[in-house]
Residue frames relative to the residue before (quaternion, step in Angstrom):
aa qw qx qy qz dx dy dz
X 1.0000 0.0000 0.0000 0.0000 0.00 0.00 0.00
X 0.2223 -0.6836 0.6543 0.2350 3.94 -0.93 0.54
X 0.5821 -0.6097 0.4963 0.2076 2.46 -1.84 0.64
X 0.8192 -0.4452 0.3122 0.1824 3.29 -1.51 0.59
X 0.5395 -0.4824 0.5225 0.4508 3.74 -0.59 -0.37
X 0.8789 0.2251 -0.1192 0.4033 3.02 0.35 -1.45
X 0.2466 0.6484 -0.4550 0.5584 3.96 2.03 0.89
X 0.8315 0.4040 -0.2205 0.3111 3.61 0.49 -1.49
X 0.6496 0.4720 -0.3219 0.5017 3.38 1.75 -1.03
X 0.5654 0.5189 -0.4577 0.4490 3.99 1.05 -0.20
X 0.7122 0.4223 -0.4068 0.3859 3.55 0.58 -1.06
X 0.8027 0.3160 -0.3411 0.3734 4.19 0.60 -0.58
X 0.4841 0.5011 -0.5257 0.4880 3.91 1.44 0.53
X 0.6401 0.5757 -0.3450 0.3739 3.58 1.12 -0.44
X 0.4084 0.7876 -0.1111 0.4478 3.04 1.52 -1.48
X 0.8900 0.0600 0.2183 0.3958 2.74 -1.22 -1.88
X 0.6552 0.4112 -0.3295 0.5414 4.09 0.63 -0.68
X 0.8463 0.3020 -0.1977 0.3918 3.30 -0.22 -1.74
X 0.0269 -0.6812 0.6128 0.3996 4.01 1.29 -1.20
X 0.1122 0.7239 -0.6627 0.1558 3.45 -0.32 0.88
X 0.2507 -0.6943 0.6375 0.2208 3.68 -0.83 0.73
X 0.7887 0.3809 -0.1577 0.4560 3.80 0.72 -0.58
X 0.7108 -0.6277 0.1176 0.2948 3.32 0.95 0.86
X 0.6409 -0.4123 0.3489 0.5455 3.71 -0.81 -0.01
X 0.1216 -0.8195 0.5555 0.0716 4.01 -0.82 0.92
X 0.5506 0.5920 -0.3496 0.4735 3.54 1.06 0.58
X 0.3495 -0.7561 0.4162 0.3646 3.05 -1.05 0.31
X 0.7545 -0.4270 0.1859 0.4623 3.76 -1.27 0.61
X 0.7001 0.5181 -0.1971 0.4501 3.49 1.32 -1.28
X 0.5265 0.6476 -0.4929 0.2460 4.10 1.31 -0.16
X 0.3111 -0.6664 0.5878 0.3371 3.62 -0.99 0.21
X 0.6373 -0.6875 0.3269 0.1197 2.80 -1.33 1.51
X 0.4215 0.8177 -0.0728 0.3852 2.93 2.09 -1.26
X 0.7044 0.3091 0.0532 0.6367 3.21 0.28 -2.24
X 0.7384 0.2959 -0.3545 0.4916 3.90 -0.12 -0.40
X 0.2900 -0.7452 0.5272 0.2875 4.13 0.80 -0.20
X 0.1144 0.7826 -0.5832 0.1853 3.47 1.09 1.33
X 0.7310 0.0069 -0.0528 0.6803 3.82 0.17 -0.76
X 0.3666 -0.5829 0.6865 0.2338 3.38 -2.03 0.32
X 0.8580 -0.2611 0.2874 0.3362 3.56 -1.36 -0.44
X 0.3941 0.7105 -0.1628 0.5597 3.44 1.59 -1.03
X 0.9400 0.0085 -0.1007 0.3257 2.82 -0.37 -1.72
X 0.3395 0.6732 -0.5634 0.3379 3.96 1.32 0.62
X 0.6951 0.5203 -0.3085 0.3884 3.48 1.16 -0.41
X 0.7087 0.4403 -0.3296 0.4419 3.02 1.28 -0.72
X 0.5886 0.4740 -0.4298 0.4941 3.70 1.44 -0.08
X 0.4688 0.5246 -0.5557 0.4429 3.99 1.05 -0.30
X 0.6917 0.4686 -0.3177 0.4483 4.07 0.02 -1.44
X 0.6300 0.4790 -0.4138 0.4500 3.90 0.90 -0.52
X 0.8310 0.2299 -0.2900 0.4153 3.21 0.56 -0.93
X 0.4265 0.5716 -0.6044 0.3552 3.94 0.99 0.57
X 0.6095 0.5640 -0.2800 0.4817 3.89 1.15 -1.41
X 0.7993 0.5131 -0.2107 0.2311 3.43 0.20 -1.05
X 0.7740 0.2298 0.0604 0.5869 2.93 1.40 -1.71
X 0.6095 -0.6678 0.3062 0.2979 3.65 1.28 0.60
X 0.5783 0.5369 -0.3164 0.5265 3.92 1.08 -0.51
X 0.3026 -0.4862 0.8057 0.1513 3.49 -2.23 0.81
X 0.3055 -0.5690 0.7559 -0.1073 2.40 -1.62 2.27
X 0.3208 -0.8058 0.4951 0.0509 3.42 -0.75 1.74
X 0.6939 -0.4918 0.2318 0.4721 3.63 -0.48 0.21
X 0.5738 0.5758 -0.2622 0.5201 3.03 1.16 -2.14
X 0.8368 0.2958 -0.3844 0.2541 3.50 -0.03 -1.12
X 0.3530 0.7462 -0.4592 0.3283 3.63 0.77 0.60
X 0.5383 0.6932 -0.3474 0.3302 3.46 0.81 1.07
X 0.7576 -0.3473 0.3509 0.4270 3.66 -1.01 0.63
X 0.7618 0.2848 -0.2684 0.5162 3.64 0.70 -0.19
X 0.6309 0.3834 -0.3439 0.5803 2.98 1.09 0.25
X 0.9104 -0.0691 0.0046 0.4078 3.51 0.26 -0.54
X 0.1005 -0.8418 0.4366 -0.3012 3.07 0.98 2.16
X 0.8110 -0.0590 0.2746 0.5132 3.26 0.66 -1.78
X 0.7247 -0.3384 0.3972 0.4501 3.76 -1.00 0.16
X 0.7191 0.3697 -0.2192 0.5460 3.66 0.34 -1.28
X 0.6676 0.3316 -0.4876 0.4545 4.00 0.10 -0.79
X 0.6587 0.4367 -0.4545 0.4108 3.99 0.25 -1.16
X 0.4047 0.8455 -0.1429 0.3177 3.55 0.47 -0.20
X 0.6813 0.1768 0.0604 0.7078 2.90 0.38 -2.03
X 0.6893 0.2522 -0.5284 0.4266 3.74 0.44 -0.66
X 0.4041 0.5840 -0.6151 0.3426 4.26 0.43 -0.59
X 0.6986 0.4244 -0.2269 0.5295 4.18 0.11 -1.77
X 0.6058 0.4879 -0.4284 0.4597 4.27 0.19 -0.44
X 0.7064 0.4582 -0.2551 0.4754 3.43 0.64 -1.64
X 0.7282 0.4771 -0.2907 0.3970 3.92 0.37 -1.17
X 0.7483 0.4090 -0.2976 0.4292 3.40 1.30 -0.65
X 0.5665 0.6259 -0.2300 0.4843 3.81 1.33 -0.09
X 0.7738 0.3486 -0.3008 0.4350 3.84 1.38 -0.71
């Protein structure tokens, strides 16, 4: 079985942002923001993940808190973008 969208965006914030041996400890719905899960830095490095990973062009404009708040918003916009090109 593969993993999910929201399997792949926990395993590289866990991974690569947080270096967490024990996995992504938030839930999908925390804001990255308010919990100081990722800083500035790393919204970019999770935009280039999800252009490489999931196949889609992350526009400037769309570089926003509603887009890339939490596990669940990158997500829903990752499944919007894949289902529109």
């Amino acid at each position: 079985m593969s993993e999910n969208i929201e399997e792949k965006l926990r395993k590289y914030i866990a991974e690569n942002i947080l270096f967490s041996t024990t996995g992504y400890p938030y839930a999908d719905n925390a804001s990255f923001l308010e919990n100081g899960i990722i800083d500035s830095m790393n919204v970019m490095e999770l935009v280039m993940f999800v252009e490489d990973r999931f196949g889609i062009r992350v526009e400037d404009n769309e570089i926003i808190p509603d887009h890339f708040d939490s596990v669940g918003q990158i997500a829903g916009f990752v499944r919007n973008k894949q289902n529109h090109s």
